[in-house]
N, CA and C of each residue as an Amber inpcrd file, in Angstrom:
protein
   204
  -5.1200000 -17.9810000  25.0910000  -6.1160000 -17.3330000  25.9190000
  -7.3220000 -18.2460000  26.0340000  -7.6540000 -18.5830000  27.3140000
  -8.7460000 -19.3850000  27.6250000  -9.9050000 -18.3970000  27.8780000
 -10.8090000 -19.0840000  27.4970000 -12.3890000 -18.2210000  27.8300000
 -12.2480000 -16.7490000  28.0250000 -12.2770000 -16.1850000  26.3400000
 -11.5780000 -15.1460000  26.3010000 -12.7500000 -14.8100000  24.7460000
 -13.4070000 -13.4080000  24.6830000 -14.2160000 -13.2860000  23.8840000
 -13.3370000 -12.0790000  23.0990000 -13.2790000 -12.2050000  22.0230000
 -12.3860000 -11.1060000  21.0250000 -13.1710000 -10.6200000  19.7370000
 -13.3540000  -9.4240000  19.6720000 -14.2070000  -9.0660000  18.6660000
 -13.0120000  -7.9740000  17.6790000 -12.7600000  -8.2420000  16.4040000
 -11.9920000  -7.5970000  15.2960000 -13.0590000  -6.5690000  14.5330000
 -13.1420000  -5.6830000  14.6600000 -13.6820000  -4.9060000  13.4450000
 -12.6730000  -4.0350000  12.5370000 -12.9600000  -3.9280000  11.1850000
 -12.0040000  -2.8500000  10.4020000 -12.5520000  -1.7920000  10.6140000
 -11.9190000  -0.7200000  10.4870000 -11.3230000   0.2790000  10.9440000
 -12.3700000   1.3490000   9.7340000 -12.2280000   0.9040000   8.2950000
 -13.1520000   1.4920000   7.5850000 -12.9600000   0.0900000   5.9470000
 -14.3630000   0.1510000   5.6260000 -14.0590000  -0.5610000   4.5940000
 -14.0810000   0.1570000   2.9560000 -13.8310000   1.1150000   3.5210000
 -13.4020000   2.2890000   2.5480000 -11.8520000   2.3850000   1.7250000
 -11.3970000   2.5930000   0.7380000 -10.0350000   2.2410000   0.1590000
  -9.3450000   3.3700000   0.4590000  -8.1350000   3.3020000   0.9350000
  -7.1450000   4.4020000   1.5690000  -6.7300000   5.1190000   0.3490000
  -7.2430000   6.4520000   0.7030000  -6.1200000   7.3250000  -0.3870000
  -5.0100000   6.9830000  -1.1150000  -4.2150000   6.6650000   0.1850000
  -3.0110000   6.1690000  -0.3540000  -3.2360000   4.5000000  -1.7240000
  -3.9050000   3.6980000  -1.5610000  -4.2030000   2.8170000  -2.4580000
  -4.9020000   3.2700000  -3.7270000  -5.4770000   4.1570000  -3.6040000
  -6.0430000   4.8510000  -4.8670000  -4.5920000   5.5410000  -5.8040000
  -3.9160000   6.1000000  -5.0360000  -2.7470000   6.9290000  -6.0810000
  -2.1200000   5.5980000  -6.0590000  -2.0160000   4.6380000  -6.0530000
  -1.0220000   3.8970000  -6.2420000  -1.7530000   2.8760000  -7.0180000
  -2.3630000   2.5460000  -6.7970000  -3.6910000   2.1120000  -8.4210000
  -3.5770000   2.7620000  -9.6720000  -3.8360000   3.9070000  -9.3270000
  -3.8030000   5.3090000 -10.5080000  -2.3050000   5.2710000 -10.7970000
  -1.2210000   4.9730000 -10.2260000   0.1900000   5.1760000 -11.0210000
   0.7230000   3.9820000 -11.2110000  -0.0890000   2.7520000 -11.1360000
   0.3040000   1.6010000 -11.5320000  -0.2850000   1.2380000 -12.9650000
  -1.6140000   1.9430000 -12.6320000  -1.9840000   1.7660000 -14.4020000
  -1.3660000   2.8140000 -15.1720000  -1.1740000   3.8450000 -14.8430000
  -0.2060000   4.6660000 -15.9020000   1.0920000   4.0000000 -16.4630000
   1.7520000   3.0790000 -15.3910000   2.7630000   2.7650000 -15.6620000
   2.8510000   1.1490000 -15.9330000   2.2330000   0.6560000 -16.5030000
   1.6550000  -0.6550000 -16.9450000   2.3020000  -1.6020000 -15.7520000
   1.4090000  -1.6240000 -14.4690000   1.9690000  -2.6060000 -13.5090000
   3.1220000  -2.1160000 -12.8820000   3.7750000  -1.1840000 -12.9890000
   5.0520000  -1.2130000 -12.6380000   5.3710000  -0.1530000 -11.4940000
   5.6730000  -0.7620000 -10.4020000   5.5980000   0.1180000  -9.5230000
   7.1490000   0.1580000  -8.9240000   7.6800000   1.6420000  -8.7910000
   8.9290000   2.1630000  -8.5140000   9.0770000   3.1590000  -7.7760000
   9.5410000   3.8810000  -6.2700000   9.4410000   4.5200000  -5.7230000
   9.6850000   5.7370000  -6.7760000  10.6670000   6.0270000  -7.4290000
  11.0070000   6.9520000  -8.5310000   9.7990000   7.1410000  -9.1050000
   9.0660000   6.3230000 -10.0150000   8.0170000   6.5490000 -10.5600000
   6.5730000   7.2630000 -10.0410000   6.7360000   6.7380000  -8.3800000
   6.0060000   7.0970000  -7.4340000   5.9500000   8.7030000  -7.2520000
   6.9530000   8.9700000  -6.7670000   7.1430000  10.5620000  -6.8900000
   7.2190000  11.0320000  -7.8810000   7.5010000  10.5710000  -9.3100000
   6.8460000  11.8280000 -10.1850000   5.5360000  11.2980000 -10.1810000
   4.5290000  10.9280000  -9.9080000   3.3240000  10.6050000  -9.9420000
   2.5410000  11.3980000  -9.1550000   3.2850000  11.4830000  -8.0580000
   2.9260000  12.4070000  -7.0730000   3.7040000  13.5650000  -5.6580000
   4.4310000  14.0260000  -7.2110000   5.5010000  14.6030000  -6.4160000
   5.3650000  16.0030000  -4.5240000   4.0950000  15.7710000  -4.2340000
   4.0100000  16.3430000  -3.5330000   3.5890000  15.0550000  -2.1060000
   3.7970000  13.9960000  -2.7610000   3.5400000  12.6760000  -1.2590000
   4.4240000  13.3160000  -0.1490000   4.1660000  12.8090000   1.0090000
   4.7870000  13.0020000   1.9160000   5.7980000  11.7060000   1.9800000
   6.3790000  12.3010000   3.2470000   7.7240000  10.7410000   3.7740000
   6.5220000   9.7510000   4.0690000   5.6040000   9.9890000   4.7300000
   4.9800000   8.5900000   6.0520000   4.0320000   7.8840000   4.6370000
   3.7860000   8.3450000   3.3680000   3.2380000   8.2440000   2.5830000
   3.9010000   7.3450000   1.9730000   5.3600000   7.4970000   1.4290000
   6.3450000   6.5150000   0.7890000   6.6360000   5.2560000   1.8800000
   6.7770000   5.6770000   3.2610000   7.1700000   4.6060000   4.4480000
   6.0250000   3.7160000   4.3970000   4.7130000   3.9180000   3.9970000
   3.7590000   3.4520000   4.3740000   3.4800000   2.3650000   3.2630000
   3.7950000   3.2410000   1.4340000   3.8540000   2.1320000   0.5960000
   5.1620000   1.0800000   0.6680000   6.1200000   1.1760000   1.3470000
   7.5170000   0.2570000   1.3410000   6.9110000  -0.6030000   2.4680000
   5.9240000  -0.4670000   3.3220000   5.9230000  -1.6330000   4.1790000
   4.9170000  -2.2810000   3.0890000   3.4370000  -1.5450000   2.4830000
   3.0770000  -2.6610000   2.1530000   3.4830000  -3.6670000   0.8430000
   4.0400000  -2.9640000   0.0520000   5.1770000  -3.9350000  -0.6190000
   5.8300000  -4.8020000   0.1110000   6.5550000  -4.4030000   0.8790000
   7.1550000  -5.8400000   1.2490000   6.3650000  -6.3930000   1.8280000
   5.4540000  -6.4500000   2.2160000   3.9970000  -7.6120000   2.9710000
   3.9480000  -8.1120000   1.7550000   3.2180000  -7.8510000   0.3990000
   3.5610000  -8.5180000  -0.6460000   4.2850000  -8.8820000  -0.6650000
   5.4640000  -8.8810000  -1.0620000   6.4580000  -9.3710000  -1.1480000
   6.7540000 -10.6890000  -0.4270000   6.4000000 -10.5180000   1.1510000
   6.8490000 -11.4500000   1.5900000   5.4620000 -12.7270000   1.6260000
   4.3990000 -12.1300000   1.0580000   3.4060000 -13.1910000   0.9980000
   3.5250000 -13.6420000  -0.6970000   4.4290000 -13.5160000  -1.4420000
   4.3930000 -13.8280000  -2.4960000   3.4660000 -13.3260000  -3.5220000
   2.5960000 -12.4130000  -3.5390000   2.1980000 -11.3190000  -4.4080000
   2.9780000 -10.6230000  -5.1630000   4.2340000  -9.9740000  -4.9480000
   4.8900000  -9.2410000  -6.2410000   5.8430000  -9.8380000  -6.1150000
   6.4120000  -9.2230000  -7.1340000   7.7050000  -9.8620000  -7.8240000
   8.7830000  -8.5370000  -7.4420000  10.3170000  -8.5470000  -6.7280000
  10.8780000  -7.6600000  -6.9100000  11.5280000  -7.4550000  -8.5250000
């Protein structure tokens, strides 16, 4: 794109719910994060809740941040 002005803002720089329970059940579970573990952690998550942590794992994943 030639002579083309683009402005990015985030969205909120606030930490997503969803990253908080998954903080909170990673330290319960010393680092160890497991969809299984996930739901008893928080057995009332929704689906788009679990879909939402499997993408960003694998973004880790594929940027070399975790380990499967």
């Amino acid at each position: 794109m030639r002579n083309t002005i683009v402005e990015l803002r985030l969205s909120s720089t606030e930490r997503r719910e969803i990253n908080r329970t998954i903080s909170k059940m990673a330290v319960a579970n010393h680092g160890i994060d497991r969809d299984e573990l996930l739901r008893e952690f928080d057995p009332n998550a929704s689906g788009e809740f679990f879909a939402s942590h499997a993408r960003g794992l694998e973004a880790l994943r594929q940027d070399g941040m975790v380990a499967s």
